[in-house]
C-alpha positions as CSV (number, residue, x, y, z in Angstrom):
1,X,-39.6,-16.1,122.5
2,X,-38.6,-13.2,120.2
3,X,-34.7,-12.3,119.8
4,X,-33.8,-8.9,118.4
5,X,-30.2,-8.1,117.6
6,X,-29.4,-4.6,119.2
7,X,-25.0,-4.5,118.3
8,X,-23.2,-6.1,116.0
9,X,-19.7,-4.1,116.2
10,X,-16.7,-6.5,115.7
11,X,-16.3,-9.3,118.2
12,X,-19.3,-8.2,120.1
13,X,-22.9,-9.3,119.9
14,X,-26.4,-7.9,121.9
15,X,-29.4,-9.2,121.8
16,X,-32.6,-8.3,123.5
17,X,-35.2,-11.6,124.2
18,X,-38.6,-11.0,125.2
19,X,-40.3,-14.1,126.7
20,X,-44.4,-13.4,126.7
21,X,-45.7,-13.7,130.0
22,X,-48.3,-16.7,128.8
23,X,-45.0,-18.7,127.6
24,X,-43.6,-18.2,131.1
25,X,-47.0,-18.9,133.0
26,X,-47.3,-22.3,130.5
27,X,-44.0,-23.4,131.9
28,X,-44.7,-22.3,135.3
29,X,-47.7,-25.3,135.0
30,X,-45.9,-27.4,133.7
31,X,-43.2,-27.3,136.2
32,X,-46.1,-27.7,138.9
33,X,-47.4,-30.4,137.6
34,X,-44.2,-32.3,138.2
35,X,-44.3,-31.0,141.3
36,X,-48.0,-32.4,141.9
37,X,-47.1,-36.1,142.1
38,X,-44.3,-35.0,144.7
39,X,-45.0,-32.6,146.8
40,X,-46.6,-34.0,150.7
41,X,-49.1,-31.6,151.7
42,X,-51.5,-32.0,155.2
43,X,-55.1,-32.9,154.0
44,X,-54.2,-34.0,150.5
45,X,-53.5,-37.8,149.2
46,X,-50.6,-38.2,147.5
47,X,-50.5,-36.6,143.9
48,X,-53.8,-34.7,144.3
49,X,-52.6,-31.5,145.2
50,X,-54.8,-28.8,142.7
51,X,-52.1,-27.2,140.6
52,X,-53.8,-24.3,141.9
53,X,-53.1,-24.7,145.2
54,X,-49.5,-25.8,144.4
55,X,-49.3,-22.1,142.5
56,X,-50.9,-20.1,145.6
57,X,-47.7,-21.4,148.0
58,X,-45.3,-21.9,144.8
59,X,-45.7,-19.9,142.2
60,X,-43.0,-17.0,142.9
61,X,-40.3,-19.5,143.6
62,X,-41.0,-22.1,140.5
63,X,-41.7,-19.1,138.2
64,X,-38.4,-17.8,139.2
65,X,-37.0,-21.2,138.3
66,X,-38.7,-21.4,135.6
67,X,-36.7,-17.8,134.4
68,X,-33.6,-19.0,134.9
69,X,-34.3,-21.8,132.6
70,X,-35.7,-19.5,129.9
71,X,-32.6,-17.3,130.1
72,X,-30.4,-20.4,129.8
73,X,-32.5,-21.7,127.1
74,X,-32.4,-18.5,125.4
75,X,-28.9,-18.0,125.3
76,X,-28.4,-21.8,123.9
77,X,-30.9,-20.3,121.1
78,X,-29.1,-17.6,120.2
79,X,-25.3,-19.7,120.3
80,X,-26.5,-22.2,118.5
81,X,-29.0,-20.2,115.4
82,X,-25.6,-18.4,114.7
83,X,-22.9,-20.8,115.1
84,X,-21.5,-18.9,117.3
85,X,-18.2,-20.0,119.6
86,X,-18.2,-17.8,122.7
87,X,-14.8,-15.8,123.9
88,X,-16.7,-15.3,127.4
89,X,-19.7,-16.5,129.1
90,X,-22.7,-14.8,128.1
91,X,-23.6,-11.5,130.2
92,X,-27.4,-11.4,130.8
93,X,-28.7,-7.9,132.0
94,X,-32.4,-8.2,133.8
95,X,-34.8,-5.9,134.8
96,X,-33.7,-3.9,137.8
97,X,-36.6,-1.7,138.2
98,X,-38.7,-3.8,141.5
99,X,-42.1,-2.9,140.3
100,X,-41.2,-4.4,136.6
101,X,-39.7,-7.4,138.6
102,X,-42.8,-8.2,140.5
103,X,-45.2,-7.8,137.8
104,X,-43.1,-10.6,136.1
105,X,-43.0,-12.5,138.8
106,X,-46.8,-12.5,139.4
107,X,-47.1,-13.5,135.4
108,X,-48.8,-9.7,134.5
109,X,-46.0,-8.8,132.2
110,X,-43.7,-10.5,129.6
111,X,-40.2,-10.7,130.7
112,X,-37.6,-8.6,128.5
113,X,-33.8,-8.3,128.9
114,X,-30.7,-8.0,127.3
115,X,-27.8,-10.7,126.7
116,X,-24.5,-9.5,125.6
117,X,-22.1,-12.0,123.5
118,X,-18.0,-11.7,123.1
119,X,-17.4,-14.5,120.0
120,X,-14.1,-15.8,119.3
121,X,-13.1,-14.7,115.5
122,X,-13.4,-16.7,112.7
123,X,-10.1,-18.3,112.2
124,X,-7.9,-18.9,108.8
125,X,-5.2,-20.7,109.5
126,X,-2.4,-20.4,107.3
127,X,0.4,-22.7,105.4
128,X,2.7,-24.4,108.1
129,X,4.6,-25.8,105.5
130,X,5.8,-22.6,104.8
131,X,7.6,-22.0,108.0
132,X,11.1,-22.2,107.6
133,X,13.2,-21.0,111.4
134,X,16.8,-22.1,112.7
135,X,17.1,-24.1,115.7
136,X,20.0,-23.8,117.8
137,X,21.8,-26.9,118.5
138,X,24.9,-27.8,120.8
139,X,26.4,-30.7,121.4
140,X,28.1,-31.6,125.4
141,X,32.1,-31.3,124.8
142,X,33.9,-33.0,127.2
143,X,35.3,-30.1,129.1
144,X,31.5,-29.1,130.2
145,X,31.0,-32.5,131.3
146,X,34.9,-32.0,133.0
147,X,33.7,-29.0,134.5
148,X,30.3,-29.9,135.8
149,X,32.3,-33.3,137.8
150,X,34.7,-30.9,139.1
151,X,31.9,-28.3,140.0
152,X,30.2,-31.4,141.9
153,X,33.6,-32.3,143.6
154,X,33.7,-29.0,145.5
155,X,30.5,-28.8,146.2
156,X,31.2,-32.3,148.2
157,X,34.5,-31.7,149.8
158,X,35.3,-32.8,152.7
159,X,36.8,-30.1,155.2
160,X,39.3,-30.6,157.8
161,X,39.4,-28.9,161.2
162,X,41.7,-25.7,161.9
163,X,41.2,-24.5,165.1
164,X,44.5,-22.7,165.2
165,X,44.3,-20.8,162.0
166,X,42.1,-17.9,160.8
167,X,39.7,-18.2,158.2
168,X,40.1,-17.8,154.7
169,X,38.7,-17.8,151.4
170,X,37.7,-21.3,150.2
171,X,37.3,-22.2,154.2
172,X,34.2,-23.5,155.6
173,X,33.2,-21.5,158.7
174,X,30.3,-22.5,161.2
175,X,28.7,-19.0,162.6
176,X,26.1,-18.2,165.0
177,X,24.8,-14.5,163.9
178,X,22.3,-12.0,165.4
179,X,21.2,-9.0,163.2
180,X,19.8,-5.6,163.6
181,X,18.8,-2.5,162.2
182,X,19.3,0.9,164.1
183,X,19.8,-1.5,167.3
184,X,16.2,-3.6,166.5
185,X,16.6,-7.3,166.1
186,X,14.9,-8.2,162.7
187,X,12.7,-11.7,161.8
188,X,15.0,-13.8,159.7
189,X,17.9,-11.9,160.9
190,X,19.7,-14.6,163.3
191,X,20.9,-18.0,162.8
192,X,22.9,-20.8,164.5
193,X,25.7,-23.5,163.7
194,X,25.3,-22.0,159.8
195,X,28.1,-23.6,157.4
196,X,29.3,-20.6,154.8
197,X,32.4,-21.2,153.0
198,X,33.6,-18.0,152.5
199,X,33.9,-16.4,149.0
200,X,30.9,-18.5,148.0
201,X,28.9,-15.3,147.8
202,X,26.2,-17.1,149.7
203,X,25.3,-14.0,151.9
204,X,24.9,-10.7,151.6
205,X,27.3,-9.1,149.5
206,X,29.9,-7.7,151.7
207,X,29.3,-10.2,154.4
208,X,31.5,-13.0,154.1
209,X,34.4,-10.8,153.1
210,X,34.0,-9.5,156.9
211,X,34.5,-12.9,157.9
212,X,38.3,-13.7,156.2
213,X,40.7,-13.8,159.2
214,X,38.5,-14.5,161.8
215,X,39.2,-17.4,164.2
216,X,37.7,-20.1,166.0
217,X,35.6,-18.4,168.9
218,X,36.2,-14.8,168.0
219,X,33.1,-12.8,168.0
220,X,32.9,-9.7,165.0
221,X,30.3,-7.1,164.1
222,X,29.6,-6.9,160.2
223,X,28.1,-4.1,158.8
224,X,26.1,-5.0,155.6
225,X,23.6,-3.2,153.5
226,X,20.6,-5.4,152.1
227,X,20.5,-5.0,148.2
228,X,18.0,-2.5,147.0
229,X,16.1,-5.4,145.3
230,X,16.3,-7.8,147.9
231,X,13.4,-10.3,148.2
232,X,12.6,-9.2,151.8
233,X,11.1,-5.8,150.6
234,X,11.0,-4.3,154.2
235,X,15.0,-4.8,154.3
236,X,15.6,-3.6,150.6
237,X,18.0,-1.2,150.7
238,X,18.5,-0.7,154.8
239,X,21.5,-1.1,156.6
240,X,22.3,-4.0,159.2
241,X,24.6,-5.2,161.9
242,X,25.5,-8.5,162.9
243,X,27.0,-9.8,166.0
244,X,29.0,-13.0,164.0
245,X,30.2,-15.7,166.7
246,X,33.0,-18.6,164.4
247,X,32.2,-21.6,166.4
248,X,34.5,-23.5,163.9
249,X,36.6,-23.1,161.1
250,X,37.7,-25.7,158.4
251,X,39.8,-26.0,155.7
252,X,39.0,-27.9,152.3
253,X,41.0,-31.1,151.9
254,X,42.5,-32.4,148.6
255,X,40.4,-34.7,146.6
256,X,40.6,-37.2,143.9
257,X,38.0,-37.0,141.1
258,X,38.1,-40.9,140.9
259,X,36.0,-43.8,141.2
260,X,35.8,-43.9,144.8
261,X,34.6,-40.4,144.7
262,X,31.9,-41.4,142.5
263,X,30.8,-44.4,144.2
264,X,30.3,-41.7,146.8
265,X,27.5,-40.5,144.7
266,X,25.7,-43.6,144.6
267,X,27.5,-44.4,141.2
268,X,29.7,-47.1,140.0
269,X,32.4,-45.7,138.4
270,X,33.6,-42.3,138.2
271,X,32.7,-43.0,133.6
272,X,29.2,-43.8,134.7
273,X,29.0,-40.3,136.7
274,X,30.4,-38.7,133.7
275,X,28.0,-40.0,131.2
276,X,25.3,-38.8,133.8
277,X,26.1,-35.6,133.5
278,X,26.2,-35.7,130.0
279,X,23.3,-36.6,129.6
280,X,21.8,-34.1,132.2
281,X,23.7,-31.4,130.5
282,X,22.7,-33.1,126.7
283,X,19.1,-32.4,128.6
284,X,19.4,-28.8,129.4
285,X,20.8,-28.0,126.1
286,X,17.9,-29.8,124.4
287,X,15.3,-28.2,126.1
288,X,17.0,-24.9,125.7
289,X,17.1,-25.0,122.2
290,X,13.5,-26.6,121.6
291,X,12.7,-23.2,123.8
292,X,14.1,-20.8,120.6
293,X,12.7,-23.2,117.9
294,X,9.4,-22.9,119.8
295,X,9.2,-18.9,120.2
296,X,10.9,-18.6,116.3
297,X,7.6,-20.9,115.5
298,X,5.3,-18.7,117.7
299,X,6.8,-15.5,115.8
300,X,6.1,-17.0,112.5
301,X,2.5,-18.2,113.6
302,X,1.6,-14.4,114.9
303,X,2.9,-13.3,111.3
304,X,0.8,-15.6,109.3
305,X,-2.6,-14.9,111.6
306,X,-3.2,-11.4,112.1
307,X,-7.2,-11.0,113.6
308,X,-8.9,-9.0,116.1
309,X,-8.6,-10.7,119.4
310,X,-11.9,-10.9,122.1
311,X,-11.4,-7.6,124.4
312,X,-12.0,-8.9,127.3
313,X,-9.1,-12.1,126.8
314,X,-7.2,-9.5,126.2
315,X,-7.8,-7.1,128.8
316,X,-7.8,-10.4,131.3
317,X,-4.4,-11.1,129.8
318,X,-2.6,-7.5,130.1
319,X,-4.2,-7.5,134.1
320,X,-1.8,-10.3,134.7
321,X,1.1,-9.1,132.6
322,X,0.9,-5.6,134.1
323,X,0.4,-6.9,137.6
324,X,3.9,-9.1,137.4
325,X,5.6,-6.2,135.8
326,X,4.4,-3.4,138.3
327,X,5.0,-5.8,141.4
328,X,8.2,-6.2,140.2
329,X,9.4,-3.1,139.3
330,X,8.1,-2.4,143.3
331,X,10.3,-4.9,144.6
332,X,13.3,-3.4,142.5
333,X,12.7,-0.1,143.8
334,X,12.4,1.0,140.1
335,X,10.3,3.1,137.9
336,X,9.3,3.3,134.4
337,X,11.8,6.3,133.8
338,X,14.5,3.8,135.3
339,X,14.1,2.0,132.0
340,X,13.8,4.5,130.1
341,X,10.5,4.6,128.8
342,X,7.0,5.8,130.7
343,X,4.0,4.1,132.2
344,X,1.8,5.1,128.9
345,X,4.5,4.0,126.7
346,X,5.0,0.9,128.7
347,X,1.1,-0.3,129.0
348,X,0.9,0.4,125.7
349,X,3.8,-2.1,125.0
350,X,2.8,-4.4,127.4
351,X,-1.3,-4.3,125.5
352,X,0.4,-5.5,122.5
353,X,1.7,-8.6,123.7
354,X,-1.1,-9.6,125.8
355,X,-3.1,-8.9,122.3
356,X,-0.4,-11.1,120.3
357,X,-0.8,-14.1,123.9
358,X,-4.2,-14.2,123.5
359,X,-3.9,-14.4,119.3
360,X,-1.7,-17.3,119.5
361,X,-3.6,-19.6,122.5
362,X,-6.3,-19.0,120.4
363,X,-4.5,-20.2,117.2
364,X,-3.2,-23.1,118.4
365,X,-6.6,-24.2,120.2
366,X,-7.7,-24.0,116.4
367,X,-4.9,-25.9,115.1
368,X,-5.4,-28.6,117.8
369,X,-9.5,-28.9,117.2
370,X,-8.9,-29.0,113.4
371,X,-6.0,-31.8,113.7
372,X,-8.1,-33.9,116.5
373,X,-4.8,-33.0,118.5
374,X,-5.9,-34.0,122.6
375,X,-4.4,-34.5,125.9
376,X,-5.2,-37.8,127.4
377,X,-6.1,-38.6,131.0
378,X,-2.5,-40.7,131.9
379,X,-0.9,-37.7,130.2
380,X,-2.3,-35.0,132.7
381,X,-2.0,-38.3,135.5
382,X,1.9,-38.1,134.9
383,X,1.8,-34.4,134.8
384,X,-0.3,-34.8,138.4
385,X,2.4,-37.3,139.5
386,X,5.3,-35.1,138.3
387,X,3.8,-31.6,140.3
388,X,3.5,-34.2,143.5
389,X,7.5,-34.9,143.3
390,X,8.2,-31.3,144.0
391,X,6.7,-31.1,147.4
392,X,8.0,-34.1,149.2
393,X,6.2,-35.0,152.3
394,X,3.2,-33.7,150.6
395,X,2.4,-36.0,147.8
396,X,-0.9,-36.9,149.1
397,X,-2.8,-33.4,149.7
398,X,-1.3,-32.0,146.4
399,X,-2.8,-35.1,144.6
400,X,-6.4,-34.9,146.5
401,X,-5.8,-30.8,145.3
402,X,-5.7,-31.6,141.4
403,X,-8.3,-34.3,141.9
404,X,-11.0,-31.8,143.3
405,X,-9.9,-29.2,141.6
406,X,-11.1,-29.0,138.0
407,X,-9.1,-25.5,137.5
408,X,-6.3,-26.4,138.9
409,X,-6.4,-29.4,136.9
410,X,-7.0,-27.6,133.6
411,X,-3.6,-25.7,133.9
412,X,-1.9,-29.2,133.7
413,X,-3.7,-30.1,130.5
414,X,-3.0,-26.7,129.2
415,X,0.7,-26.8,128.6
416,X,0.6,-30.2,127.5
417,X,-1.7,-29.4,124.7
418,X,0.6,-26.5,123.6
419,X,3.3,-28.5,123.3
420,X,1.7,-31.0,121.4
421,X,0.4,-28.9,119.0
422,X,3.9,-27.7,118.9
423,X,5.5,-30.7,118.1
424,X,3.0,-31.3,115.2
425,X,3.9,-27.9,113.9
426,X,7.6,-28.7,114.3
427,X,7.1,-31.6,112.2
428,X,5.8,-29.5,109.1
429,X,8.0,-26.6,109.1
430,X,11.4,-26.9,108.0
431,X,13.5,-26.7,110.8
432,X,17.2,-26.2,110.1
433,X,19.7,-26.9,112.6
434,X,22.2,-24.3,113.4
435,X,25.1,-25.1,115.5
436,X,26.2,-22.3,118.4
437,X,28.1,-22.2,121.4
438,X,26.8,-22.0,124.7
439,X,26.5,-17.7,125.3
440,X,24.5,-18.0,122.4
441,X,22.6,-20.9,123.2
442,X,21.3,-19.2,126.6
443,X,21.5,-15.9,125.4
444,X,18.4,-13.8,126.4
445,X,16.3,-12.9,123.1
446,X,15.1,-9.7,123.2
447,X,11.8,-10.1,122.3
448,X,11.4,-13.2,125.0
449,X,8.9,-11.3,127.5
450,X,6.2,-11.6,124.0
451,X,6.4,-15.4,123.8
């Protein structure tokens, strides 16, 4: 086998292999005489097939076997002489010319091709120790956890029947609706015995106020027009009518935030629904605020590492950025002059932080392999277990999904081992705890699309 480097430009490697036709005709044997002891064949005793005879019916297909082991083998060679970690798969390029491919095949001429390499960079990490960021921190006052109970209150209260009064604002009022659009009835557009309390912005906007006055049996027609960015993108923006039947109207009843309430809730005590929601909210907060330490740790990472990323990661990376961006701005009915900027401008924008995605996976993969950081099996069982709880009913086929589905089952294991290595970076950096209220807390960070 000879190996010839042809490119050495950056990140990328090519490499032409020549493997002599004698080489390939040895193996071919070889692999026949396996074959010998094996193969049934009228008029011969088992394992006394001539390896001649075996190559006069065989030969094309176990030299082409043979091949595809060489190119294998050859691309192990070339990995592995210089210590190379691969980005990509390796890209073989063979023959296409037919007459060259048969000669090859019929052992007349040495086989020749190309293999071309994306390697993952050398890697130098830098000093965590030296990473000093602020984490936000708030603590639950007692009139959030006031406001959540009394937030969960309304949401459960009970409503009395008032069939001789007309609806208002705060008033729960069961409809039966039919929509249309220039007099066409519409899929998704109808509904029957459907509870909106009006003023709950539930519909569209403009709906429910339509509704305030109306009584118990009275039919109305409200006119609505579907937000341009509406989900339903063939109703974005268009104009509807609705024939709006109350078949009953109630009115909220007065409610004592008390024990009883709570045991309503499946609670004992109205204290032990409060401490609930603190601790919910306590929750929330938490995992709000480990989300800024973590991108003010990610920002200080992409400043100490600064490297040439594989191409094609990155290119795979700015597909699916740009694909969520442009689908979206589709849905909204926007354009790139909408916000200011232009398609260039914005790939170009959008290139950079799928450059500065792939840089960081790719630095904390180091950071775990060189700290023998690792995801268990129960850890990525839980995470199995946890994905199963979100589609009730279904359980069973989303576990049989992760179980044969080795992909699916590396985007558990992924995040987990992010987070880990997180947490270990979180432990050497020095992480001082600001205190903030709660706008800044959830406050949108500018730069949050780049984490």
């Amino acid at each position: 086998m000879q190996v010839t480097e042809l490119l050495a430009e950056g990140l990328k490697r090519e490499y032409r292999v020549v493997l002599p036709a004698s080489e390939l005709d040895a193996k071919a044997n070889a692999r026949l005489s396996e074959l010998k002891d094996k193969v049934r064949l009228n008029g011969f005793r088992p394992g006394k097939v001539p390896v001649a005879h075996l190559k006069r019916m065989y030969g094309k297909s176990v030299l082409a076997e043979v091949i595809d082991q060489a190119v294998n083998e050859a691309n192990t060679k070339i990995i592995e002489d210089n210590g190379f970690k691969l980005a990509m798969q390796p890209k073989v390029e063979l023959p296409q010319d037919q007459e060259q491919v048969n000669e090859v095949i019929e052992g007349k001429a040495d086989l020749s091709f190309t293999v071309n390499l994306e390697v993952l960079p050398a890697i130098t990490l830098g000093d965590f120790k030296s990473i000093t960021l602020d984490k936000p921190v708030l603590a639950v006052s007692d009139e959030e956890v006031e406001e959540t109970v009394k937030r969960i209150a309304d949401a459960n209260r009970p409503y009395a029947a008032k069939p001789e009064g007309t609806a208002e604002n705060g008033d729960r009022v069961t409809i039966s609706f039919v929509g249309s659009i220039d007099g066409e009835k519409f899929e998704g557009g109808a509904g029957e015995d459907v509870p909106l309390v009006l003023g709950s912005n539930s519909f569209i906007p403009g709906f429910e106020e339509q509704l305030v006055g109306i009584k118990e049996d009275e039919t109305r027609t409200v006119t609505v027009t579907f937000p341009e960015a509406y989900q339903a993108a063939h109703l974005a923006g268009k104009e509807a009518s609705f024939e709006v039947t109350a078949k009953m109207i109630e009115a909220p009843t007065e409610m004592e935030i008390g024990d009883e309430f709570a045991k309503t809730l499946g609670m004992d005590s109205l204290a032990a629904l409060k401490e609930q929601v603190k601790s919910r909210i306590a929750q929330e907060h938490n995992a709000q605020s480990r989300n800024k330490a973590k991108r003010r740790l990610l920002d200080a990472l992409d400043g100490l590492h600064q490297f040439d990323v594989p191409p094609t990661l990155a290119e795979q990376e700015f597909d699916g950025i740009w694909g969520s961006v442009t689908s979206e701005m589709e849905a909204q009915k926007k354009t790139f002059a909408d916000e200011g900027t232009t398609e260039e401008a914005a790939r170009e924008d959008y290139r950079k932080i799928a450059e500065r995605r792939v840089r960081l996976g790719l630095v904390l993969a180091e950071i775990g392999e060189k700290n023998n950081i690792q995801v268990t099996d129960d850890e990525v069982t839980r995470a199995v277990v946890e994905r199963a709880r979100q589609f009730p009913g279904q359980e069973q086929q989303v576990w049989e999904f992760y179980r044969k589905n080795a992909q699916a089952l590396a985007s558990l294991r992924a995040p987990i081992f992010e987070e880990k290595v997180v947490d270990y970076l979180l432990e050497l950096a020095t992480v001082n705890e600001v205190p903030v209220t709660r706008e800044e807390l959830y406050a949108e960070d500018e730069d949050d699309k780049a984490a």
